[in-house]
MOPAC internal coordinates of N, CA, C and O (Angstrom, degrees):
PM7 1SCF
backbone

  N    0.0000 0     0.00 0     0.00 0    0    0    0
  C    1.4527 1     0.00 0     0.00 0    1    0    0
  C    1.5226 1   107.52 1     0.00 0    2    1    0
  O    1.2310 1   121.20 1   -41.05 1    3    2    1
  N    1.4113 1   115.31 1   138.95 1    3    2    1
  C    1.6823 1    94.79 1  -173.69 1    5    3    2
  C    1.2798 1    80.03 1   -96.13 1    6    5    3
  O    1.2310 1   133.48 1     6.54 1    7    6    5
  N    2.0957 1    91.56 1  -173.46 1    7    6    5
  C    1.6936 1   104.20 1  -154.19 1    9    7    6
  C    1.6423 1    91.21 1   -67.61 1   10    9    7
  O    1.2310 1   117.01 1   117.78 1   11   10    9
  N    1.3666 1   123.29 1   -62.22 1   11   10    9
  C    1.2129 1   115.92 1  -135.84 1   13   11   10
  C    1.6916 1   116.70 1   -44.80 1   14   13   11
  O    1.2310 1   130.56 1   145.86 1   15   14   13
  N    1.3977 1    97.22 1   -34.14 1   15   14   13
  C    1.3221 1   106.29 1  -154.69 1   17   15   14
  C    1.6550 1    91.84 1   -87.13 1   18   17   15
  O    1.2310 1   113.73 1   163.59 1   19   18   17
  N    1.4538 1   129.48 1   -16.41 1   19   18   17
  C    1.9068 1   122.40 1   154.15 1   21   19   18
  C    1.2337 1   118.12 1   -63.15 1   22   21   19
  O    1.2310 1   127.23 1   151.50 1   23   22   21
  N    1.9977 1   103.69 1   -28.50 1   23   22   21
  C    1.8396 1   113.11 1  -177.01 1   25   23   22
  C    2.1143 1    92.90 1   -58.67 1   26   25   23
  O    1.2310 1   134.36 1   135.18 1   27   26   25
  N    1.4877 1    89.84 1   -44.82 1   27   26   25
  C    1.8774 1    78.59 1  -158.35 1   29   27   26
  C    1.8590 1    97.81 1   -83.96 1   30   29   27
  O    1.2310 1   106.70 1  -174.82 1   31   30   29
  N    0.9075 1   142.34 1     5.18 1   31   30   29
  C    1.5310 1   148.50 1  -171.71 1   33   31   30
  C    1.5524 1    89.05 1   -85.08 1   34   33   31
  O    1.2310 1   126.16 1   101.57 1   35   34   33
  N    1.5385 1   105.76 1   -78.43 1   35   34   33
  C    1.4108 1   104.02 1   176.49 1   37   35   34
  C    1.1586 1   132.69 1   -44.52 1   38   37   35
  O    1.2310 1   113.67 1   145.17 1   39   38   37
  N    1.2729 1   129.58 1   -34.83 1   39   38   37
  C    1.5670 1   144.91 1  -159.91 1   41   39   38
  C    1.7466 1    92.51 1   -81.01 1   42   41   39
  O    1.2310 1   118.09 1   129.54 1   43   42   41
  N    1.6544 1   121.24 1   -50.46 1   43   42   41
  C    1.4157 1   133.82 1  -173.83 1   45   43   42
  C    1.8451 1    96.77 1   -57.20 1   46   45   43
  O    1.2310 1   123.86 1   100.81 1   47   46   45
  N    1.0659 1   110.19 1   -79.19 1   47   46   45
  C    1.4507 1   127.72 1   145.52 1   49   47   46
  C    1.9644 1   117.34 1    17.26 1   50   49   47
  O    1.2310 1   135.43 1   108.08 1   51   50   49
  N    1.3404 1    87.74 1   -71.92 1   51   50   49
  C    1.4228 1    99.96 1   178.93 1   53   51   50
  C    1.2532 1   131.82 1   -79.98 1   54   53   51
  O    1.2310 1   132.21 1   138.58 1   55   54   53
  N    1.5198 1    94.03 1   -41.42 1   55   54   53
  C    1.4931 1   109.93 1   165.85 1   57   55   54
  C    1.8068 1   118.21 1   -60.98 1   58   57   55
  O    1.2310 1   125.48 1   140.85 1   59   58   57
  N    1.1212 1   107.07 1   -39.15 1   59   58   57
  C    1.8593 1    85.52 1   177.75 1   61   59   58
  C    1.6844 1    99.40 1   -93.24 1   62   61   59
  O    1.2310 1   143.26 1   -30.71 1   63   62   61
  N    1.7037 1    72.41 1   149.29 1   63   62   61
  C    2.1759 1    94.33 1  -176.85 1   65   63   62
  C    1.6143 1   101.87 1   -88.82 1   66   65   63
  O    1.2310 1   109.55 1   143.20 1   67   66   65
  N    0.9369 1   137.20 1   -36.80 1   67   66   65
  C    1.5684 1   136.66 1   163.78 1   69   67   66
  C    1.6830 1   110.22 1   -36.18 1   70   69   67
  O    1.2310 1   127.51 1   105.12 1   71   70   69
  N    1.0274 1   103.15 1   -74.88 1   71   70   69
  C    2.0053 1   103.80 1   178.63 1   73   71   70
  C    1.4635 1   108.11 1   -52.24 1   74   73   71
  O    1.2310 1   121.34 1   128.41 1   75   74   73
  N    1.5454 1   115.04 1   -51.59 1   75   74   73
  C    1.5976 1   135.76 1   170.96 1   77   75   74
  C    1.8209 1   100.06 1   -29.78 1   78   77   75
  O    1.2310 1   128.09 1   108.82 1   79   78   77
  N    1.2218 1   102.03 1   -71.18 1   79   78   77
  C    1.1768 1   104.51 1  -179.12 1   81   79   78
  C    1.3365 1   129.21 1   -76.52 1   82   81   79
  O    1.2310 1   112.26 1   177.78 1   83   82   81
  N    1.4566 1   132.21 1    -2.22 1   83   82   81
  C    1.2210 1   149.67 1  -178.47 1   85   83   82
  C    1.5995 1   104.23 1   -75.55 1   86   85   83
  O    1.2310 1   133.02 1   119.83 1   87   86   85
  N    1.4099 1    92.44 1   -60.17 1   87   86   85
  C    1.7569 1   114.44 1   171.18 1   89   87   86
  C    1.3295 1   117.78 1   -31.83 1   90   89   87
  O    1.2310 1   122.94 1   152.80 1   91   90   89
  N    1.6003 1   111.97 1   -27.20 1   91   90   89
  C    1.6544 1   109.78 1  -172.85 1   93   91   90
  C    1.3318 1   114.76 1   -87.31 1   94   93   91
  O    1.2310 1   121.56 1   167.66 1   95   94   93
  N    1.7144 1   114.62 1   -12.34 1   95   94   93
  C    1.0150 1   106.45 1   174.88 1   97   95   94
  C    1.1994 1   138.36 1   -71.72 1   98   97   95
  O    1.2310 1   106.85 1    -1.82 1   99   98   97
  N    1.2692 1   142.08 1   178.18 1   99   98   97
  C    2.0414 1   125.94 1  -162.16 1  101   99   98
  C    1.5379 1    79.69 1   -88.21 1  102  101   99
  O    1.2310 1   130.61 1   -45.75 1  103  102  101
  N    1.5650 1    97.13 1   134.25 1  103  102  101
  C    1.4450 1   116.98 1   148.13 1  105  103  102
  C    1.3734 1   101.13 1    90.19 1  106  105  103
  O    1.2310 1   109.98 1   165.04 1  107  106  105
  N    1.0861 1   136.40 1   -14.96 1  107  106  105
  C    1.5429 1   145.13 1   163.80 1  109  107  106
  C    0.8168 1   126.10 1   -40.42 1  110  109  107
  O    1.2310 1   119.31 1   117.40 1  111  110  109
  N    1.6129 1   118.92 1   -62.60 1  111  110  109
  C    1.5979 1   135.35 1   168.57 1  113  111  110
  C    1.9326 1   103.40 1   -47.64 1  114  113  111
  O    1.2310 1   138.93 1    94.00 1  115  114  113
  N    1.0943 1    80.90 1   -86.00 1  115  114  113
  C    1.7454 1    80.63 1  -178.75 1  117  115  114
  C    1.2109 1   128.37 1   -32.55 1  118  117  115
  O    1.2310 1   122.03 1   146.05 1  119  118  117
  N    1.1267 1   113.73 1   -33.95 1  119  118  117
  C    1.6326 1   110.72 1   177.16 1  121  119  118
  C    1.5353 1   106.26 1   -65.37 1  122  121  119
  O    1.2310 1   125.56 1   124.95 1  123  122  121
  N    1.5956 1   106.92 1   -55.05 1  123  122  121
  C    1.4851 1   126.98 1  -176.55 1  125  123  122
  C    1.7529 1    97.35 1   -38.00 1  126  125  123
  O    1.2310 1   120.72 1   106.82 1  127  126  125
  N    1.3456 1   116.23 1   -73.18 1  127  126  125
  C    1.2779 1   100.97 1  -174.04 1  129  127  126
  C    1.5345 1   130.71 1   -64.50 1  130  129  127
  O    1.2310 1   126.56 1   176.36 1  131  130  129
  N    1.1316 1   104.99 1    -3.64 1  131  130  129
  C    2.0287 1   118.44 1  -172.15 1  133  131  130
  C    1.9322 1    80.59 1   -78.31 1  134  133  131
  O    1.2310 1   120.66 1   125.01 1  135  134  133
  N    1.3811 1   116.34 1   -54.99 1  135  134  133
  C    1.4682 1   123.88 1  -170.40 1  137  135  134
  C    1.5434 1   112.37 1   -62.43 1  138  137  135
  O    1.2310 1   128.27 1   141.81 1  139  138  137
  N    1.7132 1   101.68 1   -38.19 1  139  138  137
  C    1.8566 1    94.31 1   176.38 1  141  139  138
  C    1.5110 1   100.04 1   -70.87 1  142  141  139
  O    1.2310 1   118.89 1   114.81 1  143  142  141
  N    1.4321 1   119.72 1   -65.19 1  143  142  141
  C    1.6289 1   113.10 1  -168.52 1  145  143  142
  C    1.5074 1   115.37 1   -53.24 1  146  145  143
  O    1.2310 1   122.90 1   171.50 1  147  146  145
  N    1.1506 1   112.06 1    -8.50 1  147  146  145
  C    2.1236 1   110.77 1   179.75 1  149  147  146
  C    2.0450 1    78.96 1   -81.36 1  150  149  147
  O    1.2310 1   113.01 1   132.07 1  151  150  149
  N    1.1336 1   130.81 1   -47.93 1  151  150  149
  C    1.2041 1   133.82 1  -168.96 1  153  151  150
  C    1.3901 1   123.57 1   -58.10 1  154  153  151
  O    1.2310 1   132.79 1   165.65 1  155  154  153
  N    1.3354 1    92.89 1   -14.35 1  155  154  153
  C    1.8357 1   118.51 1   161.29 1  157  155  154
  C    2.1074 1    93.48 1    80.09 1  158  157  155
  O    1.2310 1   119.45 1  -152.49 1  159  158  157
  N    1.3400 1   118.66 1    27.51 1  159  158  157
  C    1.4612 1   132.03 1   128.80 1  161  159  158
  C    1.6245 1   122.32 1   -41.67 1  162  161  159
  O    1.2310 1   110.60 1   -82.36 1  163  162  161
  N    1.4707 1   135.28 1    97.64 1  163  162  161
  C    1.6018 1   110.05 1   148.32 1  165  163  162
  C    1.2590 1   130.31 1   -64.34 1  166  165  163
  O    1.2310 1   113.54 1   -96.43 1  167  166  165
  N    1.3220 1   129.83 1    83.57 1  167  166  165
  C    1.5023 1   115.30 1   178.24 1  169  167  166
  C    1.7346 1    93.91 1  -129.60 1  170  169  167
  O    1.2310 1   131.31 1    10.54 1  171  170  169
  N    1.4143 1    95.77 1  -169.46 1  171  170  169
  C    1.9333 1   116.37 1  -163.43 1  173  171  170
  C    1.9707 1    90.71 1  -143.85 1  174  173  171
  O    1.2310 1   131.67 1    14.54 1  175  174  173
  N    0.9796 1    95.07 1  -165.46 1  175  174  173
  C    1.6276 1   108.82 1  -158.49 1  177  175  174
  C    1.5846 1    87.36 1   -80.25 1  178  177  175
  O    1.2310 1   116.54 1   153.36 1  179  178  177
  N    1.2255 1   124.19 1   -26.64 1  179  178  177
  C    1.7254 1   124.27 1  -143.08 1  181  179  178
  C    1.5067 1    78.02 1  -100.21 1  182  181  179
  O    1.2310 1   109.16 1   160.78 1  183  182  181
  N    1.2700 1   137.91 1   -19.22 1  183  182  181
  C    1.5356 1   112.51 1  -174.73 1  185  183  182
  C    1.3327 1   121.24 1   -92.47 1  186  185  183
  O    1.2310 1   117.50 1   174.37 1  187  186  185
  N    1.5873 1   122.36 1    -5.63 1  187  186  185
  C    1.1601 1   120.76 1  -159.93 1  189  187  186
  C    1.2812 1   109.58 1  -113.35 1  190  189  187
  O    1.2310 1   118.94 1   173.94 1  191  190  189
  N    1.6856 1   119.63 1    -6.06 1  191  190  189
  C    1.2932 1   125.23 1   167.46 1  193  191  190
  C    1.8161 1   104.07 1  -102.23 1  194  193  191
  O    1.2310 1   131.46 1   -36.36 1  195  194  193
  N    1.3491 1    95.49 1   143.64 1  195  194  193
  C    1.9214 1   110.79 1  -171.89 1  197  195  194
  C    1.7018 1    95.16 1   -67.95 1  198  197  195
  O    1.2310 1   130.39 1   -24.47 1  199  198  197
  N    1.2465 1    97.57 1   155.53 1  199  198  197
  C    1.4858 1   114.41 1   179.27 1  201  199  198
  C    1.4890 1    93.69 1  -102.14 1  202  201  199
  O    1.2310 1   136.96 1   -25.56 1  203  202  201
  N    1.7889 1    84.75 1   154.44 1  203  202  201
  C    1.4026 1   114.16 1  -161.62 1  205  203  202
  C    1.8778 1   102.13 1   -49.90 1  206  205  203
  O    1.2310 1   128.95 1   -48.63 1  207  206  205
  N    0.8102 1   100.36 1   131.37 1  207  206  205
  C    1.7945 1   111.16 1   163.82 1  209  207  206
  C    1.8161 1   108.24 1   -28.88 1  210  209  207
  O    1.2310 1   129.59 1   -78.01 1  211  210  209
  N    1.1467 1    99.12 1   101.99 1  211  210  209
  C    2.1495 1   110.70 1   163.91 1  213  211  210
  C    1.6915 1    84.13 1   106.09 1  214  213  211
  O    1.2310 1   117.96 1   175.50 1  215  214  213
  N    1.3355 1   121.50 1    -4.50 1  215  214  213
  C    1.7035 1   108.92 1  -178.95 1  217  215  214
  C    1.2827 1   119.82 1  -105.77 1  218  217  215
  O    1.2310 1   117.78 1   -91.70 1  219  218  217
  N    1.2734 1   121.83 1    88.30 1  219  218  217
  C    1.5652 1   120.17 1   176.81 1  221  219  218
  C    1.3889 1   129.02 1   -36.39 1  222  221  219
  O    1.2310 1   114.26 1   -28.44 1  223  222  221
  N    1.2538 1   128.47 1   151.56 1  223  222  221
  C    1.2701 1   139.28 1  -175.62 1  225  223  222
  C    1.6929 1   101.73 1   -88.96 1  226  225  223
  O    1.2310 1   136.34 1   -52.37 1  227  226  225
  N    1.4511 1    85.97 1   127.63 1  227  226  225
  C    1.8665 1   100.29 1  -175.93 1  229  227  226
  C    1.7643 1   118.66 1   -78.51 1  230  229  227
  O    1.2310 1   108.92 1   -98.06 1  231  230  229
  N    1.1846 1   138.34 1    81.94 1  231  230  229
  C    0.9735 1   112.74 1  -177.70 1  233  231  230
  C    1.5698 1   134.79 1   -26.07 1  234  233  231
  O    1.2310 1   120.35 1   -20.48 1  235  234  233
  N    1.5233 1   116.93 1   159.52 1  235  234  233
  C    1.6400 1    92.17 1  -162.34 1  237  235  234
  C    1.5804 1   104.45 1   -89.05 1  238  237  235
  O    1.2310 1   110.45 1  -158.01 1  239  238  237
  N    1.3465 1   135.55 1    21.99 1  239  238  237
  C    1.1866 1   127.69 1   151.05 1  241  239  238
  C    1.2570 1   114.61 1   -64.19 1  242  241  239
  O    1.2310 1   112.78 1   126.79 1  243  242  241
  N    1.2607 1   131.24 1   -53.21 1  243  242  241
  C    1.6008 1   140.81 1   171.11 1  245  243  242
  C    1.1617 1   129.50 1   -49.59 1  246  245  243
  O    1.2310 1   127.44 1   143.26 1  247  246  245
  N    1.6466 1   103.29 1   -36.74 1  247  246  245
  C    1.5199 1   116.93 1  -165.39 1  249  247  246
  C    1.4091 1   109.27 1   -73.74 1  250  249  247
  O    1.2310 1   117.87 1   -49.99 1  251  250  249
  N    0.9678 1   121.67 1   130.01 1  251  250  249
  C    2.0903 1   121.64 1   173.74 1  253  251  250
  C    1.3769 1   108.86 1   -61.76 1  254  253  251
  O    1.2310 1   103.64 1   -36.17 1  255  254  253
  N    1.0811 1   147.71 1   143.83 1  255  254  253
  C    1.0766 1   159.46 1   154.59 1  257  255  254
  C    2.2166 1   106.28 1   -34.17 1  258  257  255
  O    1.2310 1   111.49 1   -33.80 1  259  258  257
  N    0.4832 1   133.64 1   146.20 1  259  258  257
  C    1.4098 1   142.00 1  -151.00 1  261  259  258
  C    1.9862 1   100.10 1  -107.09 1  262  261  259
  O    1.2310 1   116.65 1   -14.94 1  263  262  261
  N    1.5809 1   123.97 1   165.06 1  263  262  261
  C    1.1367 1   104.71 1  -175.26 1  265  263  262
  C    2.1908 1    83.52 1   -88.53 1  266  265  263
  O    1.2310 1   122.12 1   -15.27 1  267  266  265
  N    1.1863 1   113.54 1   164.73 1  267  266  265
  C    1.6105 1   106.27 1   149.53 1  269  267  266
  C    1.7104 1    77.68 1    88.70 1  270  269  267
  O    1.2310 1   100.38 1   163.67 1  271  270  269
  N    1.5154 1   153.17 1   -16.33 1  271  270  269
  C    0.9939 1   130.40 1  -144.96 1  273  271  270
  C    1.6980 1   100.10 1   -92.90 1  274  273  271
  O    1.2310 1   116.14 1   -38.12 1  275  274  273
  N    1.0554 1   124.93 1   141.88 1  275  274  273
  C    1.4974 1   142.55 1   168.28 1  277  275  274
  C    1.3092 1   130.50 1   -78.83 1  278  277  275
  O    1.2310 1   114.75 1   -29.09 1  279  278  277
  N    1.4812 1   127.56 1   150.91 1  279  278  277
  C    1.4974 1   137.42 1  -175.42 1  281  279  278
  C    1.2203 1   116.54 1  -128.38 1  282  281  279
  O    1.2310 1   108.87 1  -102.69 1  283  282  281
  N    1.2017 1   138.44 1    77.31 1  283  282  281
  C    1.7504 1   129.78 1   153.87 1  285  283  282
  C    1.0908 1   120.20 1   -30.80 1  286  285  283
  O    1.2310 1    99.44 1  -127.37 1  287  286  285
  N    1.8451 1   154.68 1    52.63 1  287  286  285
  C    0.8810 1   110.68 1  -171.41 1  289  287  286
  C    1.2402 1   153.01 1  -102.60 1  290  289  287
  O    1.2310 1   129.83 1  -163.37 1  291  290  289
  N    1.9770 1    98.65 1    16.63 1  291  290  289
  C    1.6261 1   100.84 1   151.62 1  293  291  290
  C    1.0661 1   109.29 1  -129.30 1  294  293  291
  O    1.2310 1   126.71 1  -128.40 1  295  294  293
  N    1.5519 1   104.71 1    51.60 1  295  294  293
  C    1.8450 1    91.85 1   149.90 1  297  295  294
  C    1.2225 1   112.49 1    89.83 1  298  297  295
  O    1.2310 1   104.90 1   157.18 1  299  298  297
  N    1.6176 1   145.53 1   -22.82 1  299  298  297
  C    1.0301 1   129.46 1   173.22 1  301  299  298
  C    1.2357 1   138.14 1   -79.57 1  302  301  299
  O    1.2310 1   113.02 1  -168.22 1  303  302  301
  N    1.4843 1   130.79 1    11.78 1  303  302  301
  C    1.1433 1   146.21 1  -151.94 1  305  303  302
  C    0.9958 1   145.92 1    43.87 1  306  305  303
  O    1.2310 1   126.90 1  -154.99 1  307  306  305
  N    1.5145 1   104.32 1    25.01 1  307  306  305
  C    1.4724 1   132.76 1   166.77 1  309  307  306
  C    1.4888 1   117.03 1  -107.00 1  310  309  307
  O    1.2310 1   120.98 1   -50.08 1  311  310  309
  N    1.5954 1   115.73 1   129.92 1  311  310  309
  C    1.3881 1   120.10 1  -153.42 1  313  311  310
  C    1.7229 1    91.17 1   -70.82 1  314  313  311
  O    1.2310 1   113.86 1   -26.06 1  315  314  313
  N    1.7224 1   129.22 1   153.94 1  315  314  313
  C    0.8021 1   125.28 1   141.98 1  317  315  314
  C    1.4464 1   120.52 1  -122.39 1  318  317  315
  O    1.2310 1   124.37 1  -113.04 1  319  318  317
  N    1.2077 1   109.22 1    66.96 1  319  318  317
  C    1.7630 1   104.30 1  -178.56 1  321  319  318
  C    1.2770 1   110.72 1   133.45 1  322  321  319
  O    1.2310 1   128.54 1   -79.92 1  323  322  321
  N    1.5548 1   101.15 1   100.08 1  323  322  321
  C    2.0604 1   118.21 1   178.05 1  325  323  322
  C    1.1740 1   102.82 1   -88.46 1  326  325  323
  O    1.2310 1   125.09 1   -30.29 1  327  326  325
  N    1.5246 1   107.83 1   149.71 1  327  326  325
  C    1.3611 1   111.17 1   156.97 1  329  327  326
  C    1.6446 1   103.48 1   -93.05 1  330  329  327
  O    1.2310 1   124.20 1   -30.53 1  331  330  329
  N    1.6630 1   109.55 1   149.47 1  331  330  329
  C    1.5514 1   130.00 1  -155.92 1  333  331  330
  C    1.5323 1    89.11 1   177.66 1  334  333  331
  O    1.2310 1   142.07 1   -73.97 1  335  334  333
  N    1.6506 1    74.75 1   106.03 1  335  334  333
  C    1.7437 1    87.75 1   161.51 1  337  335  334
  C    1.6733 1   112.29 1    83.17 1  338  337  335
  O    1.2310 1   123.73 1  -159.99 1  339  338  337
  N    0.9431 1   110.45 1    20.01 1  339  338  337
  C    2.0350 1    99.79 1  -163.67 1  341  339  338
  C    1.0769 1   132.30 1    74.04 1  342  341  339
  O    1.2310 1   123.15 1  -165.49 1  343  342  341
  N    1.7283 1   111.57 1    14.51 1  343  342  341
  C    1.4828 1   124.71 1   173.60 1  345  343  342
  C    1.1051 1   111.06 1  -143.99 1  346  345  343
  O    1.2310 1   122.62 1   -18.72 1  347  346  345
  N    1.2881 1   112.58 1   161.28 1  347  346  345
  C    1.8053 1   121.97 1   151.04 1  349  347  346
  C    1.2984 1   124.05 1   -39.85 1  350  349  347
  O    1.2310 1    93.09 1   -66.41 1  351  350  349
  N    1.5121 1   163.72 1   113.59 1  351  350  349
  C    1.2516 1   129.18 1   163.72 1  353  351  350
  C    2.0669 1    82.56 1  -105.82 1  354  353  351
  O    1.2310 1   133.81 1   -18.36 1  355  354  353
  N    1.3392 1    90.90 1   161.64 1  355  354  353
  C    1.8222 1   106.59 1   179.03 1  357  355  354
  C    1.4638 1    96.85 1   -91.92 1  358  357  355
  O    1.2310 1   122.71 1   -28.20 1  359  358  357
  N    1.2002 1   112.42 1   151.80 1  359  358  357
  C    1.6781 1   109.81 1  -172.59 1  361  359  358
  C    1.6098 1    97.61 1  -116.52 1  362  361  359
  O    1.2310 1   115.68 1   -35.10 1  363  362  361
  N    1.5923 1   125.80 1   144.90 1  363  362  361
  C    1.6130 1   111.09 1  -157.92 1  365  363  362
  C    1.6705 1    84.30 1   -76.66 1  366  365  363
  O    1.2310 1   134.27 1   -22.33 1  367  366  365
  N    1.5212 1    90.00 1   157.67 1  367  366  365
  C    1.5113 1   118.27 1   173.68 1  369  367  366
  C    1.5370 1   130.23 1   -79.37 1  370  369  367
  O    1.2310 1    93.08 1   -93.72 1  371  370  369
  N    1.2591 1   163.73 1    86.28 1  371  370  369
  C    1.0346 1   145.64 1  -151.57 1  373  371  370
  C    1.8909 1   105.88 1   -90.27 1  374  373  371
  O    1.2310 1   116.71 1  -127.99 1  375  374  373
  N    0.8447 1   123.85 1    52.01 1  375  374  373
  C    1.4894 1   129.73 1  -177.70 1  377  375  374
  C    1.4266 1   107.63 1  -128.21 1  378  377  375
  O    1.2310 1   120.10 1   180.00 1  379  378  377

């Protein structure tokens, strides 16, 4: 997906309080992002909920990697690689 069109996904995203608030419910978020990244979106749990009121949204060059945050990285929707601890760890592969 190029950025712009994640810049305006997210921005739509943030702006309504209905989804905003949907998101808080258990298991919501996660699905939401399993459904944006099948949508060919890169985002994590931290992009799809709005930042706190007066706090801008970090592009994800800036943004740190999150603790708990996940890596697809070919695409099948199986995580390969959490962040834990201030690093990557690789998660074993069953393939």
């Amino acid at each position: 997906m190029t950025h712009p069109a994640q810049t305006t996904f997210l921005a739509a995203l943030h702006a309504d309080r209905t989804v905003q608030q949907a998101l808080t419910q258990p298991g919501v978020l996660d699905l939401a992002v399993r459904i944006a990244q099948a949508a060919g979106y890169e985002v994590c749990r931290g992009d799809l909920m709005a930042p706190p009121p007066g706090q801008a949204l970090q592009s994800l060059e800036e943004r740190p990697a999150a603790e708990g945050q996940e890596i697809d990285f070919d695409g099948d929707g199986v995580p390969d690689a959490v962040m834990e601890g201030g690093r990557w760890i690789l998660l074993d592969s069953e393939d």
